[in-house]
N, C-alpha and C positions, 0 to 999 in steps of 0.2 A: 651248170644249169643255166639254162636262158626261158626267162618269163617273156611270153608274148600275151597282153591284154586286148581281146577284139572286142569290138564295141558290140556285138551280138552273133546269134547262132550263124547267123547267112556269113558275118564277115570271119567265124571261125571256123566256118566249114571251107571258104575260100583258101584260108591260111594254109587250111591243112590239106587240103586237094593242091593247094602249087609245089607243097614237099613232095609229097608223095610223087608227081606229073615231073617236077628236078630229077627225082633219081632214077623214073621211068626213063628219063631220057638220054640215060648216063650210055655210054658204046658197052656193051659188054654185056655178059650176065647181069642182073638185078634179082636179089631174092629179099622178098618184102612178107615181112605177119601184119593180118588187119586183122582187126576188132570187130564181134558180133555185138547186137542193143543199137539205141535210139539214136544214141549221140551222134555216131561216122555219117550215118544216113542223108545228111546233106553232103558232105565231103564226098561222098562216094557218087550221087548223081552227077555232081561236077569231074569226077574221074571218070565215069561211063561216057561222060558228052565227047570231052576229050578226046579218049578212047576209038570213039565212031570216027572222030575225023582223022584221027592218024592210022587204022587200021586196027589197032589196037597196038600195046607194048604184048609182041612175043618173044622180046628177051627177060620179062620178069616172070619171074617162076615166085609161087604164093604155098608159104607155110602159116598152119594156123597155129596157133601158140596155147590153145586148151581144147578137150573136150570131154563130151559129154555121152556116154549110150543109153540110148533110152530106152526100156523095155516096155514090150506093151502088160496089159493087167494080167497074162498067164506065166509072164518072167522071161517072155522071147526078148531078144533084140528087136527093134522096131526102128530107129533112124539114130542117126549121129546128130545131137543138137546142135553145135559149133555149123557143123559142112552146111547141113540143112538150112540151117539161114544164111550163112554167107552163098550161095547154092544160089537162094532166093531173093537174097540184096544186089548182091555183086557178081558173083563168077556168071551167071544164066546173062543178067543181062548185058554186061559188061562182054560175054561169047568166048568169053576166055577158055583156053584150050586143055580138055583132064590132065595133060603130060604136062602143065603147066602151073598142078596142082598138087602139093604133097602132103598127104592127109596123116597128123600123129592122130592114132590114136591107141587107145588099151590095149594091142595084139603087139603095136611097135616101138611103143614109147621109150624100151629100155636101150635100142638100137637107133635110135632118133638123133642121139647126141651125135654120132660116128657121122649119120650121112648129112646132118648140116657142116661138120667139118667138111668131109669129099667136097659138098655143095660150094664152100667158101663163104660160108655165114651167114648171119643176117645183114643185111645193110640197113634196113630202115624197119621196124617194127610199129605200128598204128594203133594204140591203146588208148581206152576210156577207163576212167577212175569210178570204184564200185562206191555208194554210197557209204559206207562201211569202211573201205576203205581198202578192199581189195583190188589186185590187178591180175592180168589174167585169172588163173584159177586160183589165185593163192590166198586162199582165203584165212580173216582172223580165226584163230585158234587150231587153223591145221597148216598154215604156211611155216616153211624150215626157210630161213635165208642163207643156208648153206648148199639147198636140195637143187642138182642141175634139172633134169625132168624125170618127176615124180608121177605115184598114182595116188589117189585119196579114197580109201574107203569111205563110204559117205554114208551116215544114219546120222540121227538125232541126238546127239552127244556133242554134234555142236550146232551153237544156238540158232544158226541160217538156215540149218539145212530145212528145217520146217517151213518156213515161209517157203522156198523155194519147193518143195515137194507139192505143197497146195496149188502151185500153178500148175504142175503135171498133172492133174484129174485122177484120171485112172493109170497114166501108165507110172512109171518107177524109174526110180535110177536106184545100182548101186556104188559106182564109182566114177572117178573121173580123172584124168590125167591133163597135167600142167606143164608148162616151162615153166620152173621154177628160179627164184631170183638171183643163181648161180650163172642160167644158161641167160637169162634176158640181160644180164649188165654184160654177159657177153655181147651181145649184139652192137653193130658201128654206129647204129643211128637212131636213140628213142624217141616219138613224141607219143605224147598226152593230148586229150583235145575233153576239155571241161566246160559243160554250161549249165547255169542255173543256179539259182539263191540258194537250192535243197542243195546243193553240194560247197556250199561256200565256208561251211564251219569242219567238213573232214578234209579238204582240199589246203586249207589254213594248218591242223594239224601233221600235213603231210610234207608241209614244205616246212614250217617253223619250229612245228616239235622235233622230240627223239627219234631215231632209227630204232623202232621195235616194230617188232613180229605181230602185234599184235592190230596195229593198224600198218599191214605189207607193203603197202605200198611207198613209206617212208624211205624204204633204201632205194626208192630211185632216181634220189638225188646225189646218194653216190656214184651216176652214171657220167664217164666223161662227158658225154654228147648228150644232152638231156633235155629237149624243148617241150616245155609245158604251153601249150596257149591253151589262156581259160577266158568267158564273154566276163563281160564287165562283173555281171551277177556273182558270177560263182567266184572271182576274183574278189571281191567285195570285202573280202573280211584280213585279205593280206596285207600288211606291214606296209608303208610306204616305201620305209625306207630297203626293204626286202624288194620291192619290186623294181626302186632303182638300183638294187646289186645286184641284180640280176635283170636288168632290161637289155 
């Protein structure tokens, strides 16, 4: 694991737009997962700039590592949450090409494993830390740290799922499919990208506590390759001498 502390959001969305723009520019295939939510959204300007001036990277092909379907109030299908905002962050304006884009979700999750093998893996995966303490979908009380990619039946039986149902108004969900912590420490390349005081005490748990299930996201610093950069804030509550063992 390699801690990197940036001195704020702009210098850690920097950090994490030069990874990402490194491996873009690797000769060959590049198959890369990014992250939906607030955090990337600087990183990701910086990778659309990019982008414009080199034509784009059309040797990176983009797998999303959770989703979500969301039904409208009579139980249709109505849109993919995951695609739909990366859709509307990144792939629309970034121009990036559908053949370019390989969508897991609920219909192919079970066959999903097979064709990232064909594909040749992940090489770089782009994750934000849940406050709680999930990562991709793997949330507490229904993450397995044994499950390659799984599906989650999702009701109120566990304790998120409420809040998160309240942001959906009227429509519903009732499942969701994840890479699960089997397939993501498979991947060659992780980072994390963490800001803010309100994540400074699960972020602390995740690096210095135990490896439980219960806040998921602690096994992934059992990842060989594993760069966390967090801004000063959300770093704020680690260890010194943690932060020079892993500087």
């Amino acid at each position: 694991m390699k801690i990197i502390v940036a001195e704020n959001f702009e210098h850690m969305s920097r950090l994490a737009a030069d990874l990402f723009i490194g491996e873009a520019c690797r000769d060959g295939r590049v198959n890369v997962s990014i992250t939906s939510g607030n955090t990337p959204l600087g990183a990701y300007s910086l990778i659309i700039d990019e982008m414009a001036k080199v034509g784009g990277f059309k040797n990176v092909h983009y797998y999303n590592f959770d989703e979500i379907p969301i039904l409208n109030p009579e139980g249709k299908f109505a849109f993919y949450l995951t695609l739909d905002f990366l859709t509307k962050v990144f792939y629309g304006p970034a121009s990036v090409s559908p053949e370019q884009i390989h969508h897991l979700n609920e219909k192919n999750y079970q066959d999903f494993e097979g064709r990232l093998a064909s594909d040749g893996g992940i090489d770089l995966m782009l994750m934000g830390l849940g406050g709680d303490g999930h990562f991709c979908g793997n949330m507490p009380q229904a993450a397995r740290f044994n499950a390659g990619i799984y599906k989650v039946n999702l009701s109120d039986e566990y304790s998120w799922f409420k809040a998160f149902r309240e942001i959906l108004g009227e429509n519903t969900v009732k499942e969701m499919v994840t890479m699960g912590p089997r397939t993501v420490l498979g991947v060659k390349r992780l980072v994390m990208i963490v800001n803010g005081k309100q994540k400074a005490e699960i972020l602390k748990k995740c690096v210095e506590g135990e490896v439980t299930e219960s806040i998921p996201a602690s096994v992934l610093k059992l990842h060989h390759n594993f760069t966390l950069i967090a801004d000063r804030e959300a770093a704020s509550m680690l260890d010194r001498a943690v932060l020079q063992k892993y500087a």
